[in-house]
N, C-alpha and C positions, 0 to 999 in steps of 0.2 A: 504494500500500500504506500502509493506516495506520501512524502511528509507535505506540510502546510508551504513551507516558501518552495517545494519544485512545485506544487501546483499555482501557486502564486506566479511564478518564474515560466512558465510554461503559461498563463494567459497571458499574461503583457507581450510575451513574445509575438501570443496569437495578434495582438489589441495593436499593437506596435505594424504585424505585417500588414492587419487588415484595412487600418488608416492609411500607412503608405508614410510613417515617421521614419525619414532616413535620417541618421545624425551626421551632420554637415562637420568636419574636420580641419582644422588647421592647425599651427603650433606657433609658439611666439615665435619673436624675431630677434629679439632681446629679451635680457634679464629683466626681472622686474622684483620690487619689496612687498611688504606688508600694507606701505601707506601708501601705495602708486595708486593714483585714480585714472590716469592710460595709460598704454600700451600697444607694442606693437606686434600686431597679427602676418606671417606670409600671403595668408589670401582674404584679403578683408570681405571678398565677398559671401564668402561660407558664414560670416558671422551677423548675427540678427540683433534688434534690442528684445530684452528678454533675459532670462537665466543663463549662464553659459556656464560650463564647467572647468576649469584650470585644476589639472591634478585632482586631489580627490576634494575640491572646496569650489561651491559657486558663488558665484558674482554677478552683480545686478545690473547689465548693460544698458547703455542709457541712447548712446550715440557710438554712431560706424562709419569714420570718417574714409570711404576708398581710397582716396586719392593720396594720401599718407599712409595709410594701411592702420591707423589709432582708431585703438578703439577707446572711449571713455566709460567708467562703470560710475555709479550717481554716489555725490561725495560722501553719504553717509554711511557706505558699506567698505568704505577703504580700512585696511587696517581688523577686518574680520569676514568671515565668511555671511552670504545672503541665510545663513541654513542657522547662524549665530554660532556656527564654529571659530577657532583664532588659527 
């Protein structure tokens, strides 16, 4: 009998194909700290405003400058995780 998170793990996957949620990817371009409110992305266009993930912490994207490839996250979340991780 499956446990509770594969069956969990096993609908989002269904929920995930059946939507057609593809996770758009890039990786920085530089370093960045704790208290950085931008940064810079390879492909600024894979990235949305919204949640976005860095490692295992998100951040609360505000603005997606292409033409720079910066992206800015809203200044209140600099310095900790959207999830209230540090």
């Amino acid at each position: 009998m499956p446990t509770l998170d594969q069956m969990v793990e096993e609908v989002t996957g269904q929920l995930r194909a059946y939507g057609g949620d593809q996770e758009s990817k890039t990786y920085l371009a530089a370093g960045i700290d704790a208290s950085a409110t931008t940064f810079t992305v390879a492909h600024p266009d894979r990235v949305a405003s919204g949640l976005v993930e860095i490692d295992e912490e998100l951040v609360d994207v505000s603005v997606v400058e292409a033409t720079n490839a910066q992206v800015a996250i809203f200044p209140w979340a600099a310095g900790k995780g959207e999830a209230g991780d540090q």
